[in-house]
N, C-alpha and C positions, 0 to 999 in steps of 0.2 A: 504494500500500500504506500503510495507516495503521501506526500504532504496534501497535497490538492484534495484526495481523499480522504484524508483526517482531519482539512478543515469542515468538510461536507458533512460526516459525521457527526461531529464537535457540533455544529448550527443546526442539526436535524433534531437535537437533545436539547430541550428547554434549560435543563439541569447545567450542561455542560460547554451552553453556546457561550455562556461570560468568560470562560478561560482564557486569558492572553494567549495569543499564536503567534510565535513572530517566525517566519521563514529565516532559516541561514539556509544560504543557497548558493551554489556556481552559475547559476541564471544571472547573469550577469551586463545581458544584453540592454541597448536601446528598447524601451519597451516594457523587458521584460518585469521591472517593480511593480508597474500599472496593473498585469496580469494579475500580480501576487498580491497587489492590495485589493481588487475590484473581487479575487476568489473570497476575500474576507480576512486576510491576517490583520494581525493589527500592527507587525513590523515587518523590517526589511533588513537583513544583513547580507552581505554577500562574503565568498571566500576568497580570499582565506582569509578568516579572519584573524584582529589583534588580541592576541592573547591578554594585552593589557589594558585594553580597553572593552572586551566583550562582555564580563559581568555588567559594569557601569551602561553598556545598552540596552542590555537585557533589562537592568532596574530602572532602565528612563522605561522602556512599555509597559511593565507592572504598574508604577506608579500610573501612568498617565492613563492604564485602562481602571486605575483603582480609583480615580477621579471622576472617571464619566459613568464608575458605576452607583459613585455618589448622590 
């Protein structure tokens, strides 16, 4: 199951649709964010990612979906 699919599931679950999704991904193309935001993630990382800066992105989409779930 790829991502695309776990987010489909995740949104198909009342229980389970609030969970931050943020895609890390080698999609990396012109374009391809828009796909990955418009399938419903609530983030975008691409690879390879920085090891020193990956937790601190990951904690900006937690907070920021823990905001709108406000």
């Amino acid at each position: 199951m790829d991502g695309f699919a776990v987010i489909e599931r995740l949104h198909r679950d009342a229980t389970l649709r609030l969970i931050p999704c943020v895609a890390v991904t080698a999609l990396a193309m012109i374009g391809d964010k828009s796909v990955i935001m418009r399938a419903g993630f609530d983030g975008y990382i691409t690879k390879p990612i920085d090891p020193e800066k990956f937790v601190a992105e990951i904690e900006s989409y937690l907070k920021a979906k823990s905001i709108q779930m406000e």
